[in-house]
Backbone as CSV, one residue per row, in Angstrom:
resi,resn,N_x,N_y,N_z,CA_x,CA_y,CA_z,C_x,C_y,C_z
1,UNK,87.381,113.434,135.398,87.984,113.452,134.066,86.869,113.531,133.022
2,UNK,86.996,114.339,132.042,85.988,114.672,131.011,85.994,113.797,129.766
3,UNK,84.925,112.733,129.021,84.855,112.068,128.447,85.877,112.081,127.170
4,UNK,86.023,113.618,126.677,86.884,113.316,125.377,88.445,112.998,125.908
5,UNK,88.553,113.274,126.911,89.881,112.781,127.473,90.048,111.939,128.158
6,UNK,89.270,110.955,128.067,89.047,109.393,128.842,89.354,108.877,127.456
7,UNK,88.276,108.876,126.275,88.594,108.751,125.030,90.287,108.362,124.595
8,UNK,90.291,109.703,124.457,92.041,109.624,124.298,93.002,108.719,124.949
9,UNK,93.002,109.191,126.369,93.698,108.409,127.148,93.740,106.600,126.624
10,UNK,92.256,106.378,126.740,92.255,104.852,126.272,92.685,104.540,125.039
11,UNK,92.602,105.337,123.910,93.286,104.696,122.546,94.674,105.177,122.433
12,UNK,95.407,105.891,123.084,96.664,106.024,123.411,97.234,104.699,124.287
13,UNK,96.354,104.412,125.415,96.898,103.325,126.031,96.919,102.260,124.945
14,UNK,96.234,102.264,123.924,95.881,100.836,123.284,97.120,101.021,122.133
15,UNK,97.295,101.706,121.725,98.193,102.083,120.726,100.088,101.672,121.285
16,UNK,99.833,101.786,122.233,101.372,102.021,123.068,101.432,100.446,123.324
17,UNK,100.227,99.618,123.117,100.813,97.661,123.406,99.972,97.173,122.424
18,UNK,99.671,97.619,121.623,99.254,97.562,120.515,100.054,96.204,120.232
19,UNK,101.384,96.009,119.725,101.991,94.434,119.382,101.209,93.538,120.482
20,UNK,101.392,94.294,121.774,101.092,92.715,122.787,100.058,92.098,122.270
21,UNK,98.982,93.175,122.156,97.984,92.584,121.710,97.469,91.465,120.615
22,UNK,98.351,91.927,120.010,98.667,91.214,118.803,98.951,90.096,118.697
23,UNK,99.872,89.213,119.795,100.397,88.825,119.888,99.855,87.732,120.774
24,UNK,98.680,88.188,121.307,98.051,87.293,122.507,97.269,86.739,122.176
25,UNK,97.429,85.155,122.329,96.665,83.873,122.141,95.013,84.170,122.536
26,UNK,94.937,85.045,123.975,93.316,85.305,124.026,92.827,86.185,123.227
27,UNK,93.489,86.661,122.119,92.864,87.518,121.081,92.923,87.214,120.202
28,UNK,93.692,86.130,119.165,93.818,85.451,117.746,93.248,84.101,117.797
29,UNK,93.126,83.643,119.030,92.365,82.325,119.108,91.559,81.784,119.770
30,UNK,90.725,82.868,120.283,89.750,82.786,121.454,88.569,81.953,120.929
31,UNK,87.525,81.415,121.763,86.221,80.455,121.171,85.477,81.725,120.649
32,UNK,85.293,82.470,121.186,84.685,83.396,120.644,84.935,84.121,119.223
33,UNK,86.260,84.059,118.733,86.135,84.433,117.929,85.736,83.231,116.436
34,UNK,86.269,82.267,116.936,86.126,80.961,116.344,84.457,81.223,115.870
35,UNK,83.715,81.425,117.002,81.553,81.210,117.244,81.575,82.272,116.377
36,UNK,82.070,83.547,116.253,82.182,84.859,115.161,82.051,84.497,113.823
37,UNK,83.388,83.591,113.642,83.168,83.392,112.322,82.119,82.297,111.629
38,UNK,81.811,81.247,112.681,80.722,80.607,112.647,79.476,81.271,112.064
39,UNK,79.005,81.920,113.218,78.074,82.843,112.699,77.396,83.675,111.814
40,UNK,78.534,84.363,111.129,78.856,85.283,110.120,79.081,83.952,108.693
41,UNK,79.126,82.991,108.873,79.302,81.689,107.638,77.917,81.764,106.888
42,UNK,76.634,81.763,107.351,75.855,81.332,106.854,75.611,82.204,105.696
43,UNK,75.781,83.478,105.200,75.052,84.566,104.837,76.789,84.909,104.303
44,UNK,76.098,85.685,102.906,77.721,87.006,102.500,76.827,88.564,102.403
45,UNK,77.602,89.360,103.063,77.482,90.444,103.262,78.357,91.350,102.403
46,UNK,77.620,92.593,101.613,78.322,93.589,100.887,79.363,93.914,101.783
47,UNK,78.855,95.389,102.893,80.195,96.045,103.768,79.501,95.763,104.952
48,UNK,80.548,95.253,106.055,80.993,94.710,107.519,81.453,96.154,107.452
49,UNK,81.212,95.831,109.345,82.072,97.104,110.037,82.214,96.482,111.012
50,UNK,83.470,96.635,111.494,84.174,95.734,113.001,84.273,96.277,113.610
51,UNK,83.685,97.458,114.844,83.796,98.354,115.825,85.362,97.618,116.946
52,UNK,86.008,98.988,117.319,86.996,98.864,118.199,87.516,97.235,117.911
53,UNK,88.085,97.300,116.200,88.842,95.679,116.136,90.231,95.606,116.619
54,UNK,90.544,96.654,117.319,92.288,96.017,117.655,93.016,95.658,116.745
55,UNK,94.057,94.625,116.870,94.556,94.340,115.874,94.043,93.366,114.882
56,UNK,92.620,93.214,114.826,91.943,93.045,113.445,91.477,91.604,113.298
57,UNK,91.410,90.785,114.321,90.827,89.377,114.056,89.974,89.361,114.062
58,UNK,88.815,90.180,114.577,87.150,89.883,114.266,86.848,90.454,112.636
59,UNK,88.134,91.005,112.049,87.828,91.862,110.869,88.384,90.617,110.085
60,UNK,88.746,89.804,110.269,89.945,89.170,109.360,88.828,87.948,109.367
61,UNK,88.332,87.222,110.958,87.427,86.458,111.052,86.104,86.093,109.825
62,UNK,85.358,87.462,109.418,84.221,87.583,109.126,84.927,88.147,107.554
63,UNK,86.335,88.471,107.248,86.524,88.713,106.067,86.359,87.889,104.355
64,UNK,85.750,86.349,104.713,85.721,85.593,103.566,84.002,86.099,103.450
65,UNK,83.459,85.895,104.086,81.892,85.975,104.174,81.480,87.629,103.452
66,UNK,82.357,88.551,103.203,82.217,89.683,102.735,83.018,90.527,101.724
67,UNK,82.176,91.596,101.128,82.501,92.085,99.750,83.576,93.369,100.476
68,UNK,83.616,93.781,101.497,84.403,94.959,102.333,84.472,94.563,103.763
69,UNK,84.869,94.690,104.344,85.317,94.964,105.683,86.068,96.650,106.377
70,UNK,85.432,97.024,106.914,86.004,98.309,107.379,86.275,97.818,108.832
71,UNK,87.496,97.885,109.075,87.729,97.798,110.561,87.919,98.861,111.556
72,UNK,87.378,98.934,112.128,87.519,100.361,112.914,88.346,100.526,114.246
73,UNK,88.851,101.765,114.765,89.450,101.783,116.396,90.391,102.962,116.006
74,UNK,90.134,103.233,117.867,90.967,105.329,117.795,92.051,104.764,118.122
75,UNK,92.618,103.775,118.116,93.889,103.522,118.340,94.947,103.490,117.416
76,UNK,95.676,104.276,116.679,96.282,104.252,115.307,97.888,102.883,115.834
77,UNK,97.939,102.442,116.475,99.078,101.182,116.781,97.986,100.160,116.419
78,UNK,96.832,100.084,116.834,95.951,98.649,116.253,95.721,99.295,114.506
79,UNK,95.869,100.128,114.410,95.267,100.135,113.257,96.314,99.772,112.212
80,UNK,97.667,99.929,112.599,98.704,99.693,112.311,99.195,98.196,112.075
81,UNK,98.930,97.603,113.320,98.681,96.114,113.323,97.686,95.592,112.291
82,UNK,96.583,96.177,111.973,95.328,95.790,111.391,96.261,95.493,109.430
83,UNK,96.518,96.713,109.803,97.414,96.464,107.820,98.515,95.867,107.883
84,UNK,99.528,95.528,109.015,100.408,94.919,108.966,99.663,93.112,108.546
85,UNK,98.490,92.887,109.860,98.351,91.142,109.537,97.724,90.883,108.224
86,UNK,96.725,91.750,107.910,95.717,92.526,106.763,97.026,91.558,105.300
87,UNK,97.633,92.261,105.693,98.956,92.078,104.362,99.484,90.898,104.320
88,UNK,100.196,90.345,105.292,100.534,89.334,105.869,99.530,88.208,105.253
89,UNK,98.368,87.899,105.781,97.307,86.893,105.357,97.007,87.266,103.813
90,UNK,97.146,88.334,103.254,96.498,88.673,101.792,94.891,88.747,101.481
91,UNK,94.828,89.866,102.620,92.905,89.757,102.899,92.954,91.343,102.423
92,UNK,92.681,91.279,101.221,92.452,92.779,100.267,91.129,93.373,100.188
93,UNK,90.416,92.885,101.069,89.123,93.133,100.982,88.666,93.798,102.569
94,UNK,89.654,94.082,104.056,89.934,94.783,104.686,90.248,95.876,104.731
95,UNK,90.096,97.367,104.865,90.163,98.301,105.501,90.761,98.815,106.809
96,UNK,91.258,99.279,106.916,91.895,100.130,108.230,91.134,101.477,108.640
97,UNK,90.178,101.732,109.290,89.912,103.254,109.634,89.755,103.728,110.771
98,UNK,90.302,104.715,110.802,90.194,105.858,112.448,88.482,106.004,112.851
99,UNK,88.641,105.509,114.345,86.768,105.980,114.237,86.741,105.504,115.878
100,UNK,85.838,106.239,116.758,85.160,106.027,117.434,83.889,104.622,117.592
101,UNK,83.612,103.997,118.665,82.317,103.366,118.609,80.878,104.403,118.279
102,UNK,80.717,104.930,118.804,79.623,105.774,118.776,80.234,106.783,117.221
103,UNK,80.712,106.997,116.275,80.869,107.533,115.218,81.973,106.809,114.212
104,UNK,81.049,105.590,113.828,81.102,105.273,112.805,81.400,105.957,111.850
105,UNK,82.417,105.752,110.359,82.558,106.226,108.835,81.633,106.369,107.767
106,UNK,80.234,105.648,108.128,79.819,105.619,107.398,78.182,105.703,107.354
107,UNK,77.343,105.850,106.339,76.260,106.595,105.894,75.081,105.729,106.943
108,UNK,74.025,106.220,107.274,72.695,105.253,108.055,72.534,104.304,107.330
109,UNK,72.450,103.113,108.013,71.719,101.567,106.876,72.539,101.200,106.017
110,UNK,73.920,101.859,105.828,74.880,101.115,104.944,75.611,99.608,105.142
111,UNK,75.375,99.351,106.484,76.481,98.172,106.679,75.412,96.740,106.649
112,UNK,75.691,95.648,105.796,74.994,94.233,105.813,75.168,94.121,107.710
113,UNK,76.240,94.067,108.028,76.816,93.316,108.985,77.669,94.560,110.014
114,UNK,77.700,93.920,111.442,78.376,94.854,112.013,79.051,93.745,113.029
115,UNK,79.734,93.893,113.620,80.951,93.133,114.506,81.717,93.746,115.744
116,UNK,81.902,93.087,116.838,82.293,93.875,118.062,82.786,92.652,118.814
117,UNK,84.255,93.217,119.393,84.467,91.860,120.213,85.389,92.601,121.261
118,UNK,85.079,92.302,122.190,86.321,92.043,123.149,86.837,93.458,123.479
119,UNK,85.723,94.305,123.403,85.424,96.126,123.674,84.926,96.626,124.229
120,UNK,83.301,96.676,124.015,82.454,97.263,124.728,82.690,97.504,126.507
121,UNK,83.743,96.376,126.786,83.709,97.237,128.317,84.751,98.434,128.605
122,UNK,84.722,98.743,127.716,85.853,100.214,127.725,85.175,101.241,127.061
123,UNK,83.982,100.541,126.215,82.902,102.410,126.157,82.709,103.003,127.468
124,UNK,82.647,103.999,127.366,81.669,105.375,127.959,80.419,105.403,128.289
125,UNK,79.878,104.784,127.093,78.617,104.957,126.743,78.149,103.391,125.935
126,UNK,77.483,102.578,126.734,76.819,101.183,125.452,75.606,101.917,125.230
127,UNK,74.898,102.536,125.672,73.616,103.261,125.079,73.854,103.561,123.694
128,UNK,75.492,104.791,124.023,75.671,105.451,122.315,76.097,104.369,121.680
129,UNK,76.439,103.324,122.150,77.343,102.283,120.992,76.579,101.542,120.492
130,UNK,75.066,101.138,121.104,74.110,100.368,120.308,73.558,101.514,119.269
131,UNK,73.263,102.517,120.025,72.610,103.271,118.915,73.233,103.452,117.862
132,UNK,74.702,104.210,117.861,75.118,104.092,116.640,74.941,102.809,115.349
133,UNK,75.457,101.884,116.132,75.366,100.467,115.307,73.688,100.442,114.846
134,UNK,72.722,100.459,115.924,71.386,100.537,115.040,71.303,101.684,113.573
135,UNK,72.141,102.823,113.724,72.077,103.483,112.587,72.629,103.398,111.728
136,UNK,74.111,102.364,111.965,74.867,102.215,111.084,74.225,100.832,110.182
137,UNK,73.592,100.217,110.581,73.360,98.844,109.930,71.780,98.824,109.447
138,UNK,71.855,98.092,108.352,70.177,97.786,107.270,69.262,97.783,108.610
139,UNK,68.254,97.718,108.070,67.017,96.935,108.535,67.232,95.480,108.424
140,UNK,67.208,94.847,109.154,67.386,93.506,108.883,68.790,92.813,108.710
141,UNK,69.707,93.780,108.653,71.164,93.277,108.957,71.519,92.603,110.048
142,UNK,72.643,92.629,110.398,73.188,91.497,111.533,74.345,92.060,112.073
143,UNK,73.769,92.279,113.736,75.267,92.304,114.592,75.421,91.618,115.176
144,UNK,76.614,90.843,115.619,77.452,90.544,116.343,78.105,90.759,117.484
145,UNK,77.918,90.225,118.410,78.712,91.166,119.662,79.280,89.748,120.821
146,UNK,80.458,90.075,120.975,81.131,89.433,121.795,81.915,90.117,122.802
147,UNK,81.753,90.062,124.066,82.450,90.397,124.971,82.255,89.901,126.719
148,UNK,83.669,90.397,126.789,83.635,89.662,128.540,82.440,89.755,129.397
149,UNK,81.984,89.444,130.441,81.242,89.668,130.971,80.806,89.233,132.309
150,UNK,80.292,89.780,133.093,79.787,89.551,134.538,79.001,88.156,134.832
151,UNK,78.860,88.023,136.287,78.007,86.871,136.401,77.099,87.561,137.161
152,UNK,75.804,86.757,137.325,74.380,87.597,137.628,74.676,87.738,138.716
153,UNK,75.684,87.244,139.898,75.415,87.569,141.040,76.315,88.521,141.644
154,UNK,75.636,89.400,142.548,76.413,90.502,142.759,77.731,90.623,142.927
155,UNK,78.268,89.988,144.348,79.718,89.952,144.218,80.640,89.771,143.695
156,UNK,80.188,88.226,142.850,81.012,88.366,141.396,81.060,89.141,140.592
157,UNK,80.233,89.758,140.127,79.677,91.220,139.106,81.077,91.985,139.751
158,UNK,80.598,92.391,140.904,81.619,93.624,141.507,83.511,92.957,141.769
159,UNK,83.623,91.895,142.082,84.388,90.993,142.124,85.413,91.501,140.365
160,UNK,85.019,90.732,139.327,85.515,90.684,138.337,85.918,92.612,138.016
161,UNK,84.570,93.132,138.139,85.295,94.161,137.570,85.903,95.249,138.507
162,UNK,86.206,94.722,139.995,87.321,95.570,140.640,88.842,95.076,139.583
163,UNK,88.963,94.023,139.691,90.303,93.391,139.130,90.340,93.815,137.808
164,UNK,89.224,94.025,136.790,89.471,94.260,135.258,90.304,96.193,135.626
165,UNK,89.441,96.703,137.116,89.857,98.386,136.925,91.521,98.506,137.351
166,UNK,91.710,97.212,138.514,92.967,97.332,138.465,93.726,97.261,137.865
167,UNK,93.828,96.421,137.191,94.658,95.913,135.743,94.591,96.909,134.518
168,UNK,93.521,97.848,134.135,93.045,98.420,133.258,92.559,99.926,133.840
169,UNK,93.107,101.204,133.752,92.239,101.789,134.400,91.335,102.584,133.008
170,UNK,91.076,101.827,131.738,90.892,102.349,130.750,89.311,101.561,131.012
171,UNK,89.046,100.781,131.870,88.122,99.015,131.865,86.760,100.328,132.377
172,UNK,85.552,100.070,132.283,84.377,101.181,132.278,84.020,99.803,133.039
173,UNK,83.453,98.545,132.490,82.382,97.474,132.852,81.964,96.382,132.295
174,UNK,82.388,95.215,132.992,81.397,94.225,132.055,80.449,93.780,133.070
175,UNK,79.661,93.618,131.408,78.112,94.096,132.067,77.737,92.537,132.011
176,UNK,76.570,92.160,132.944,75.802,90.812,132.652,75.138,90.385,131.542
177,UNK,74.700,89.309,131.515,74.103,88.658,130.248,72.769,89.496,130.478
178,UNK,72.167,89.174,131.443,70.973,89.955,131.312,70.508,91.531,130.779
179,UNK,71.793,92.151,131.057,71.711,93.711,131.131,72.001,93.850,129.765
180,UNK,72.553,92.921,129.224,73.155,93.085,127.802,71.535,92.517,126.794
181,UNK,71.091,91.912,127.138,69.837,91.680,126.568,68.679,92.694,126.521
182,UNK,68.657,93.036,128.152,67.748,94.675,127.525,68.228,95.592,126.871
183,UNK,69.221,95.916,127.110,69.867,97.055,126.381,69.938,96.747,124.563
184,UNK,69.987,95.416,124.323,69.744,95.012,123.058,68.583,95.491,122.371
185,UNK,67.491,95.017,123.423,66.269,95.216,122.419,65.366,96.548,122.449
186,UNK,66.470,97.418,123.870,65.862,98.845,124.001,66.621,99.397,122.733
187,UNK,67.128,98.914,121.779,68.246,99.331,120.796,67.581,98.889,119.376
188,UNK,66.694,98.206,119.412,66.134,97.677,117.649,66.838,96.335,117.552
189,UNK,67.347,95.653,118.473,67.980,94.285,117.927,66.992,92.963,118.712
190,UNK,66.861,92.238,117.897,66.523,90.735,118.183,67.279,89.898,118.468
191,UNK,67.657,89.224,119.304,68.460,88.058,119.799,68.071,86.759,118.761
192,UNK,68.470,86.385,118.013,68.257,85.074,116.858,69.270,83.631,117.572
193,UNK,70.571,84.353,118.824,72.046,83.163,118.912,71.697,83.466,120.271
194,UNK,72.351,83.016,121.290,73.115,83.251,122.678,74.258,82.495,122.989
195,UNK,75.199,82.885,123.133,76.223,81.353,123.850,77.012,82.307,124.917
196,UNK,77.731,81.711,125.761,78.315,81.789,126.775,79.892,81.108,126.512
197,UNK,80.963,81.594,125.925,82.194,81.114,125.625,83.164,81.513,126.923
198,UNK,84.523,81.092,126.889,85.606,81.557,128.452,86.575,81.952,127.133
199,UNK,87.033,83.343,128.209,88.707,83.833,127.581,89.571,83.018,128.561
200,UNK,90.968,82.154,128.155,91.721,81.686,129.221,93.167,82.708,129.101
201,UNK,93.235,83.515,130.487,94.391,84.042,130.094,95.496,83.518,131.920
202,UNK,96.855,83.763,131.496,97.540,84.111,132.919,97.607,85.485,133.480
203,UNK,97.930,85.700,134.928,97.755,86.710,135.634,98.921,87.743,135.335
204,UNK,100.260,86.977,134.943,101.040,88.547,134.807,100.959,88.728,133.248
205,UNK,100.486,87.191,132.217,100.767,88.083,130.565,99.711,88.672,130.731
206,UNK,98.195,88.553,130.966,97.142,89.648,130.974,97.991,91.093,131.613
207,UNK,98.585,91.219,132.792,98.731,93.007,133.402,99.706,93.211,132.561
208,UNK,100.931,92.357,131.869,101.881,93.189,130.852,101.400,93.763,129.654
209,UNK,100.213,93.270,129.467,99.543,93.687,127.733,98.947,95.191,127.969
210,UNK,98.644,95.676,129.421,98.029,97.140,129.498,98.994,97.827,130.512
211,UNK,100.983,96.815,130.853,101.753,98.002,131.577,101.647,97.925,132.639
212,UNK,101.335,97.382,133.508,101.045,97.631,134.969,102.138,97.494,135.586
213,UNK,102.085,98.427,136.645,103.486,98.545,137.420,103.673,97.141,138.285
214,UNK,104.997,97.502,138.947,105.094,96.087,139.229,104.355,95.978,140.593
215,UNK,104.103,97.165,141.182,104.455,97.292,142.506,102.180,96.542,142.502
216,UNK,101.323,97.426,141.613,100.254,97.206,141.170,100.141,95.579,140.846
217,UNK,100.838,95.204,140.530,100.731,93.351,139.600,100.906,92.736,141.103
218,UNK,101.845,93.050,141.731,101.955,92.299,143.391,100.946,92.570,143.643
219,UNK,100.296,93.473,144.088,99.051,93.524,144.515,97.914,93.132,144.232
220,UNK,97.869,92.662,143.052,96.947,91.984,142.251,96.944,90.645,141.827
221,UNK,98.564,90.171,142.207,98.989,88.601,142.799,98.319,88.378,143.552
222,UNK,98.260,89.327,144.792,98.272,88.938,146.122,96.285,88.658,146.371
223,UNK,95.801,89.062,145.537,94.127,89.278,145.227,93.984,88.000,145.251
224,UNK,94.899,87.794,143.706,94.192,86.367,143.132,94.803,85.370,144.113
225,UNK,95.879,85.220,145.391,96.089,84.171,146.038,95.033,84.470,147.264
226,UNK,94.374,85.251,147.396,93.126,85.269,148.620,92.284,85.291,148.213
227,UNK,91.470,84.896,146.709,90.306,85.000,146.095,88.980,84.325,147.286
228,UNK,88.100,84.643,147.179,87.501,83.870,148.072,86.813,82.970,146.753
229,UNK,86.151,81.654,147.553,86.141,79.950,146.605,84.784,80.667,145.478
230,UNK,84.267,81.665,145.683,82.863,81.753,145.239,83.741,82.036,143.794
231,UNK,84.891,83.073,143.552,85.232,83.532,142.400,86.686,82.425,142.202
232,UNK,86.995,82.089,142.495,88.258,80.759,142.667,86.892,79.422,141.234
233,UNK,86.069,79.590,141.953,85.132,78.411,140.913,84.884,78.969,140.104
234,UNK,84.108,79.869,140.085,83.618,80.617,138.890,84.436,81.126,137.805
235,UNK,85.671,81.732,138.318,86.581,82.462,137.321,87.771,81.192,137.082
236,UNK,87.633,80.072,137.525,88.440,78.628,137.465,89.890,79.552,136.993
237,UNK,90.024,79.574,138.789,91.805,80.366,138.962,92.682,79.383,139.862
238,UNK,93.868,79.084,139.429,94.372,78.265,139.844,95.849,78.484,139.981
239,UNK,96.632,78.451,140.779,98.104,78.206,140.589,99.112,77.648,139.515
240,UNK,99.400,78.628,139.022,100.824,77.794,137.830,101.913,77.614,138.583
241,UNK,102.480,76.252,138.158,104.112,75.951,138.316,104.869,76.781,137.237
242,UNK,106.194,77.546,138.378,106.938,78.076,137.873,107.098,79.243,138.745
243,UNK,109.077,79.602,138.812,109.486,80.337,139.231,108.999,81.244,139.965
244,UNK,108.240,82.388,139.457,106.986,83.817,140.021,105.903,83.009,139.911
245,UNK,105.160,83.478,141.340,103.464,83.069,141.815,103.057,83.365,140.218
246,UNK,101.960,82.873,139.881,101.135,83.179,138.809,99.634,82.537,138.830
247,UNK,99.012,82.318,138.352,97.304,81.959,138.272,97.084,82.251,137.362
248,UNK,96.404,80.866,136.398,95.635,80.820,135.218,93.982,81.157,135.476
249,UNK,93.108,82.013,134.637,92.125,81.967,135.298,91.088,82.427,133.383
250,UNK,89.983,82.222,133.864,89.149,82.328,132.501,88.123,83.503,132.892
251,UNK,87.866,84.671,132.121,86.735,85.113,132.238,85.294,84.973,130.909
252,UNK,84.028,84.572,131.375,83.430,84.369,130.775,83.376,85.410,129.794
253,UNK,82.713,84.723,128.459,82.205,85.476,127.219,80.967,85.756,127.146
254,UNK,80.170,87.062,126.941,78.988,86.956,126.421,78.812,86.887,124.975
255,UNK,78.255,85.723,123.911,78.501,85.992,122.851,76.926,86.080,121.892
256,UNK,76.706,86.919,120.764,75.146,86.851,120.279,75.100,87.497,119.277
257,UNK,74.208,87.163,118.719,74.025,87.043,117.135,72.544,87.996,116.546
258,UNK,72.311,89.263,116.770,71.413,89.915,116.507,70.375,90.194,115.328
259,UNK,69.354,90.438,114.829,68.611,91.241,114.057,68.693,92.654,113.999
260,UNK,68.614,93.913,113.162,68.185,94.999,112.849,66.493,94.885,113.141
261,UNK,66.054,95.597,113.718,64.558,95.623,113.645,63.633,96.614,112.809
């Protein structure tokens, strides 16, 4: 399959559960986004740019701390969501715009601040997505980046993201803490934060938010009741009471707080 139609495919998929998303506790109230706005407190920034914000909480997050917010994503149902909550809260200082990660709206060195959460493992490309962001943001500005991520050891690595492809066939990779650190500073960014936050989600509201058939979700029941103990600890998956098998389980956050160099 050829990249501009992987593209598509994925912001069509995102557009079509676009509400779920919306709607899901691991996306309006995650620690991570909580450490986001933390972060983004100390300092006010002219114009933010929120790469691939979904339905708009990392934009909404970092929206008191700034003079603009442009929120970005090819998904026109998040973007939809984005002006629906946008309105809702009375945050007039948000934006809605159509855009790619790797092609940003706007001019080299324009943005104080840049923002990313809970995406990057559905680029194509994190090479093009740092670079862009290095071009999109000052010298000395500040990104942000939060997202899921691997554990250093192999099987888990490969472990987590067989299950993210099943569930997702839009899911590219989450990458380790480590890999995410070179790739940082092969990019112009300085590490200033690090933290390590958990998304807590369940096993069938996570596969209803991206559609999964049913026949696919059994099968992916049937994963998480043979997990072996190495990812049973690590991904702390456990049995829920109630009617249909289910399993609560957390995947780690990589979360960090960059320099422009």
């Amino acid at each position: 399959m050829t990249e501009p139609v992987r593209r598509e495919e994925t912001a069509d998929q995102f557009s079509e559960h676009a509400a779920g998303f919306a709607s899901a506790a691991a996306h309006f109230s995650a620690e991570s986004l909580k450490l986001i706005g933390e972060l983004a407190s100390d300092a006010h920034y002219g114009l933010a740019i929120d790469v691939a914000t979904g339905p708009g909480f990392t934009a909404f997050e970092v929206a008191p701390y700034c003079d603009r917010v442009i929120a970005t994503d090819p998904a026109e149902g998040m973007l939809d969501q984005v002006r629906r909550i946008a309105k809702e809260r009375g945050l007039n200082n948000v934006e809605a715009r159509h855009a790619y990660a790797d092609a940003l709206p706007v001019d080299d060195a324009a943005a104080d601040l840049v923002t990313c959460r809970t995406a990057p493992h559905h680029f194509p490309s994190i090479i093009d997505f740092l670079a862009e962001v290095a071009r999109a943001v000052k010298p000395g500005g500040t990104f942000i980046l939060a997202d899921t991520s691997a554990p250093e050891d192999d099987d888990l690595d490969a472990w987590i993201n067989d299950m993210e492809l099943r569930r997702d066939r839009t899911h590219v990779r989450d990458l380790k803490h480590s890999e995410w650190r070179g790739l940082l500073a092969e990019a112009g960014f300085e590490q200033n934060f690090e933290a390590t936050t958990r998304v807590y989600m369940e096993t069938r509201d996570w596969c209803a938010r991206t559609g999964v058939s049913d026949t696919d979700l059994e099968a992916i029941i049937e994963t998480w009741r043979n997990a072996p103990d190495t990812a049973v600890k690590e991904f702390q998956i456990s049995r829920v009471d109630g009617p249909e098998e289910n399993y609560s389980f957390s995947w780690p956050v990589f979360v960090t707080r960059t320099i422009k160099t």
